[in-house]
N, C-alpha and C positions, 0 to 999 in steps of 0.2 A: 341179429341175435335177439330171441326172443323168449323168457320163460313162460309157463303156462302159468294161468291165475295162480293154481292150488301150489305149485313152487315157490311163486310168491311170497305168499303166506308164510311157507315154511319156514322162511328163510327172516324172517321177521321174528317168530314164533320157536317151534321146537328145533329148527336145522333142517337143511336138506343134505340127506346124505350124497356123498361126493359121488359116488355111481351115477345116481339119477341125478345129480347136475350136469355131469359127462354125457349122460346119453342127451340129454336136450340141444346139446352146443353144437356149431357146426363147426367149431375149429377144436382145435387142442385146449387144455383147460387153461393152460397156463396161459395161453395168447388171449384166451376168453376172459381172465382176470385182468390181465391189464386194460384190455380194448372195455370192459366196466369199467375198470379205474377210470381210463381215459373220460369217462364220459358223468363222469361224479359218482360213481356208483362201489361202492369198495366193499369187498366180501371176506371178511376170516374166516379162514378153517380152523375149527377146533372138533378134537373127538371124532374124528371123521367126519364131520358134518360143515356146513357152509352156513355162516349167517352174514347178515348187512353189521357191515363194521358201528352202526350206531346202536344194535341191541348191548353193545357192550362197553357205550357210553354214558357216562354219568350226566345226570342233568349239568350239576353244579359246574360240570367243567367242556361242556357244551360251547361249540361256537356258533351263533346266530347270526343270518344276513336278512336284514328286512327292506324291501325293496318297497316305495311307492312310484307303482307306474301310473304314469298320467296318459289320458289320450285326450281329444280332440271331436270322438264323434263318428269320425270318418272312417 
């Protein structure tokens, strides 16, 4: 499963209408939204259209994970 750049965007931005998220997917939508969830990626529809479930999160009530990775080098 793979959107194209400019979907991307959309879906960040104004919405990508549910058509043209159908036509990209190779499975049914609905398995295509879980198999994103599954993978951290979560999408609302609103208005017909699809966005990243964090356009429609507020800062203030935002959850943060800050990760310091250490390496070695190698």
């Amino acid at each position: 499963m793979r959107l194209k750049h400019k979907s991307q965007l959309l879906l960040s931005k104004k919405g990508l209408p549910a058509k043209q998220l159908e036509a990209e997917l190779d499975e049914p939508i609905e398995l295509s939204l879980e198999l994103f969830k599954a993978q951290g990626l979560e999408l609302v529809e609103k208005d017909g259209k699809y966005y990243y479930a964090t356009v429609f999160t507020d800062l203030e009530k935002a959850d943060f994970c800050i990760v310091d990775i250490e390496t070695n080098g190698s």
